[in-house]
C-alpha positions as CSV (number, residue, x, y, z in Angstrom):
1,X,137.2,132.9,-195.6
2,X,135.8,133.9,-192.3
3,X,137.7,133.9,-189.2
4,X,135.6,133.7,-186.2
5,X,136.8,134.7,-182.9
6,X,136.5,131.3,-180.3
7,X,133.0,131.0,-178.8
8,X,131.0,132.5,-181.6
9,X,127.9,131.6,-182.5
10,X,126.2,131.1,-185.8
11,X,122.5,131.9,-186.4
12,X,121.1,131.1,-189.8
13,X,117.8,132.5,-190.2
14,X,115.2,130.2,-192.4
15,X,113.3,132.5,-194.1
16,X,114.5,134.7,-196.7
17,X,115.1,138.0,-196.6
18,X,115.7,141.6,-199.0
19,X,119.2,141.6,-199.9
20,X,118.8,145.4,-200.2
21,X,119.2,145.4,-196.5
22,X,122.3,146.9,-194.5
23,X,123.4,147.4,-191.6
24,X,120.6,148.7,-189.4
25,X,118.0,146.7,-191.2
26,X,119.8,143.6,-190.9
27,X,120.3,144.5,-186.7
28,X,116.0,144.8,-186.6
29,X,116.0,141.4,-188.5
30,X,118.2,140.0,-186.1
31,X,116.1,141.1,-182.9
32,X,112.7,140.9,-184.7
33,X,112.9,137.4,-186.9
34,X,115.9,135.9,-184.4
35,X,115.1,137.3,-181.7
36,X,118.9,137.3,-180.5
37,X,121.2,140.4,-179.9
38,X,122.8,141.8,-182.6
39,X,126.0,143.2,-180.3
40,X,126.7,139.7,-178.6
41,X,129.4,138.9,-181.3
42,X,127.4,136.1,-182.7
43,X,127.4,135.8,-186.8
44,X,124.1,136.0,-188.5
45,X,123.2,134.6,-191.6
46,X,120.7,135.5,-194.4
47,X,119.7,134.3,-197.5
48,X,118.3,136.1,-200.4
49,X,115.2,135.0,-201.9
50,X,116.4,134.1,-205.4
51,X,118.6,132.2,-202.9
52,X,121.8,132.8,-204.8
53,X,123.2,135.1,-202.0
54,X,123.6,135.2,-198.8
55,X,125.0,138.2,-196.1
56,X,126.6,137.7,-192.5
57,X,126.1,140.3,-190.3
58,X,128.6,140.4,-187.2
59,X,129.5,142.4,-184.1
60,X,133.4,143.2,-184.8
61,X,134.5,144.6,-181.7
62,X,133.7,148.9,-182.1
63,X,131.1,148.1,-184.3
64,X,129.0,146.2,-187.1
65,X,130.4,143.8,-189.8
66,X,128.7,142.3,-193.1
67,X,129.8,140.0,-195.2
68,X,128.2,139.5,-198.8
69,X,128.5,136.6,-201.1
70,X,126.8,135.4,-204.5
71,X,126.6,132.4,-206.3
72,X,127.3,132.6,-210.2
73,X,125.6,129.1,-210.4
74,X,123.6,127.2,-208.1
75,X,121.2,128.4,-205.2
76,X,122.0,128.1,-201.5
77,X,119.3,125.7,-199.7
78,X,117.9,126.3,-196.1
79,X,117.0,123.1,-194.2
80,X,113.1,123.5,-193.9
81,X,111.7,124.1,-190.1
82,X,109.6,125.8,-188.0
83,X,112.2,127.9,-186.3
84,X,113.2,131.3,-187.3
85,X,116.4,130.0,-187.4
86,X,119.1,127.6,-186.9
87,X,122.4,127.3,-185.4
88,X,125.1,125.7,-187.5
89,X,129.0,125.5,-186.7
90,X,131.9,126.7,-188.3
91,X,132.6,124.0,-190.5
92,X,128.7,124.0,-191.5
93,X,129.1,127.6,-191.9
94,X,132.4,126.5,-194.6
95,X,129.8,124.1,-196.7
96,X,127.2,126.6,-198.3
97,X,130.0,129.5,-198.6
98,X,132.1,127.1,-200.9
99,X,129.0,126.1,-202.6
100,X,128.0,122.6,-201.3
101,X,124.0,121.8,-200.1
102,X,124.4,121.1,-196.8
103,X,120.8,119.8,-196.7
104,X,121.8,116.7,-198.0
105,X,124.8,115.7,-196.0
106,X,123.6,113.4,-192.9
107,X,125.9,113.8,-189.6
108,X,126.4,110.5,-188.6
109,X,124.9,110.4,-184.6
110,X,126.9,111.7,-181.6
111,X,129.0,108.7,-179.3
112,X,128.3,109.2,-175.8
113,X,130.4,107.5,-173.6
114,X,128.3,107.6,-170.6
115,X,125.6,105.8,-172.3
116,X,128.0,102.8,-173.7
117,X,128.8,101.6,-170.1
């Protein structure tokens, strides 16, 4: 379980990546494939490409944080897109790591009050 400091944002990148890849390979992916900075406290998220893993890479205050999980079963899904990556929230963030295809789950749309009057 994760515990992310208020305000942090969550980058998943789309395309896979070498889960060989540590700390300073993982900051050029960031900056290179993201194109976001890897010191602005922001998580970052990358998928192997058997797709049964996937590593967070965060700015933890003095320095560089990664976090590393694999699957036994099951693979984790990516939504398909153009982009390089997407940003996902915390509780988005909750669905892959305990195993569940976010891909399929439909938010329901967003109520604007402005727009009901």
């Amino acid at each position: 379980m994760l515990t992310l400091p208020p305000g942090t944002r969550i980058f998943m990148a789309t395309a896979p990546i070498d889960m060989r890849r540590s700390f300073d390979r993982l900051r050029a992916a960031v900056v290179g494939m993201l194109e976001q900075n890897p010191l602005a406290g922001h998580l970052f998220l990358f998928r192997g490409k058997r797709g049964d893993r996937v590593k967070a890479l965060i700015w933890d205050r003095n320095g560089p944080a990664i976090s590393y999980k694999r699957l036994e079963k099951g693979r984790y899904k990516c939504p398909a897109g153009d982009a390089a990556s997407l940003e996902i929230t915390a509780q988005e963030l909750s669905l892959p790591l305990d195993g569940i295809d976010f891909t399929r789950i439909r938010r329901l749309p967003v109520f604007h009050a402005h727009a009901a009057l």
